[in-house]
C-alpha positions as CSV (number, residue, x, y, z in Angstrom):
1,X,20.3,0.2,57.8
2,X,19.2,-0.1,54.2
3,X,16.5,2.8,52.9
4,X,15.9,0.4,50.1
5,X,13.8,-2.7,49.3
6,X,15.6,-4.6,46.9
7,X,12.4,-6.8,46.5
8,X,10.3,-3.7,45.9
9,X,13.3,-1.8,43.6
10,X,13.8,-5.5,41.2
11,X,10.0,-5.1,41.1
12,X,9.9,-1.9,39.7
13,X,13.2,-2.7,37.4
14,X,11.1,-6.1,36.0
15,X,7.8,-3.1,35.6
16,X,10.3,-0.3,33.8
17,X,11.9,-3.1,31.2
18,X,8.4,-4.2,30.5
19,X,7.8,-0.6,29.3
20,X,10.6,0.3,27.7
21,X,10.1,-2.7,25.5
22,X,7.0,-2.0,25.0
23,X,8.2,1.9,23.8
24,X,10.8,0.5,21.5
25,X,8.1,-1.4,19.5
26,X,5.6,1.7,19.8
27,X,8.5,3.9,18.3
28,X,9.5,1.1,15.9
29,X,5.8,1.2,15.3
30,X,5.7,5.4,14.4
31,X,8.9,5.3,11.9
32,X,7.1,2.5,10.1
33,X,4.1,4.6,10.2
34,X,6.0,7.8,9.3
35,X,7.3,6.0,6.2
36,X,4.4,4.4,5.0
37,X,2.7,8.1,5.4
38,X,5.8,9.7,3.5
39,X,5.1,7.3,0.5
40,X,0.9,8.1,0.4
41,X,1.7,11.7,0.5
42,X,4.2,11.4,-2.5
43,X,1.2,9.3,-4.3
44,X,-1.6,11.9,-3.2
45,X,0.6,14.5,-4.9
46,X,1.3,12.7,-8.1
47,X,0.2,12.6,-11.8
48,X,-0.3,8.8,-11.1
49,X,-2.8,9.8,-8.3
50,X,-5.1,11.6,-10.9
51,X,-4.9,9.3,-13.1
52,X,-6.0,6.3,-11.2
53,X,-8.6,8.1,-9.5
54,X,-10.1,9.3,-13.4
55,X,-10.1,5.6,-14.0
56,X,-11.6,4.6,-11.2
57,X,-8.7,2.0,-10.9
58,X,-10.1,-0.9,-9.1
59,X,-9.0,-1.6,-5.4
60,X,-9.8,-3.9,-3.3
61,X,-10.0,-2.4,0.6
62,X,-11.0,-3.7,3.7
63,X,-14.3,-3.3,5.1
64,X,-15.3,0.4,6.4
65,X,-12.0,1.4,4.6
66,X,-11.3,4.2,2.1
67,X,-10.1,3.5,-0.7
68,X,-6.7,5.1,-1.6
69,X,-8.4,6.3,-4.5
70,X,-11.1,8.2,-3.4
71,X,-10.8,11.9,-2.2
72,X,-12.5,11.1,0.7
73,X,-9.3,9.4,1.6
74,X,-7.4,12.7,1.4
């Protein structure tokens, strides 16, 4: 006699392959994130940075958005 339910266990395989995807594209999600953050911080720290925010450089951000140029931003 079987201990299993292959209906119950193929629902729970469909349930853990929906998740996994879903945890690839969430990790995918964090290195993109992770290099986009590299590159601000490399920015923040930079001669350029100073520069543009002295000039008041103009920028055009989304609404309720900092501007990268603003030290409220950092």
């Amino acid at each position: 006699m079987s201990q299993y339910d292959p209906q119950t266990l193929q629902q729970k395989y469909e349930r853990w392959r929906e998740l996994q995807r879903k945890q690839e594209q969430a990790q995918a999600e964090w290195l993109e994130a992770e290099g986009l953050l590299r590159e601000l911080h490399a920015y923040y720290q930079s001669a350029q940075w100073r520069e543009d925010h002295a000039k008041r450089v103009p920028i055009e951000c989304n609404n309720g958005e900092y501007c990268i140029t603003s030290e409220d931003t950092l």
